[in-house]
N, C-alpha and C positions, 0 to 999 in steps of 0.2 A: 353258748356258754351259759353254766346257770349265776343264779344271783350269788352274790357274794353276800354273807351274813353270818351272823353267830354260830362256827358247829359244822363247817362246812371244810371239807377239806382242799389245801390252797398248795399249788407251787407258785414260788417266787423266779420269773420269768431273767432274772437277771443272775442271782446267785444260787439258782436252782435249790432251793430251803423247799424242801416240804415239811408242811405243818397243818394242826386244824387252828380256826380262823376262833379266838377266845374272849376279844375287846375290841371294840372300834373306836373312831376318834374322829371327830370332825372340829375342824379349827374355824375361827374366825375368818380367816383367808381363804375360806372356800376349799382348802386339803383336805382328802377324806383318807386315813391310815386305819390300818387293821393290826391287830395283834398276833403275830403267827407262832403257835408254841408248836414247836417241834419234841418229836418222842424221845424217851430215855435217850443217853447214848450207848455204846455197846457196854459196858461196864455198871450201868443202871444210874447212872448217876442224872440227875434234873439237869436240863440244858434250859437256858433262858428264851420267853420269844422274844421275837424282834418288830419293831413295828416297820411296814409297810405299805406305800403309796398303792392305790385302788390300781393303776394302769400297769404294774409290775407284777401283779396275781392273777391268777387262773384256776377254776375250778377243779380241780381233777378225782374228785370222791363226794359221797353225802356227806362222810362225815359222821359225826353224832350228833344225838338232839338231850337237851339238858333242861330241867324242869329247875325255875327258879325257887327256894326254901321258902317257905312261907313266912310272912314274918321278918325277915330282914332286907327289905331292899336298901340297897347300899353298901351291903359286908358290914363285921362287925368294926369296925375302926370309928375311935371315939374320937380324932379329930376332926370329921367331918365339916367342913364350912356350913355356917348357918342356912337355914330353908331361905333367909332372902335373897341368896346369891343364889337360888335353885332356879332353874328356870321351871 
């Protein structure tokens, strides 16, 4: 199985979601969740992802590979919590 990571394309072994893998998440508690956006639906309409525990995905595609903007790490959103809570 390959590694799970940004860009990679993922079925959910439970509710059979496919999707490519867009955010990850790791909690305090040691949970690591993935972001899985799924494609249009038939209609074109944006379908939301869903987030995902690590041991319910699987690899099934590369995927795509996405070059970050230069210049904005973090998206443009001006609420951002201050740099001291950053680790």
């Amino acid at each position: 199985m390959s590694e799970l990571k940004i860009g990679v394309q993922v079925r959910d072994r439970v509710s059979g979601l496919c999707g490519i893998v867009t955010g990850k998440a790791q909690y305090i508690s040691g949970c690591v969740q993935w972001l899985v956006k799924p494609p249009i639906d038939k209609d074109g309409k944006d379908v939301l992802g869903i987030w995902i525990d690590t041991v319910q995905l699987e690899v099934v595609g590369e995927g795509i590979a996405v070059s970050p903007i230069p210049g904005t790490p973090g998206g443009p959103r001006s609420d951002s919590p201050p740099t001291i809570y950053r680790s």
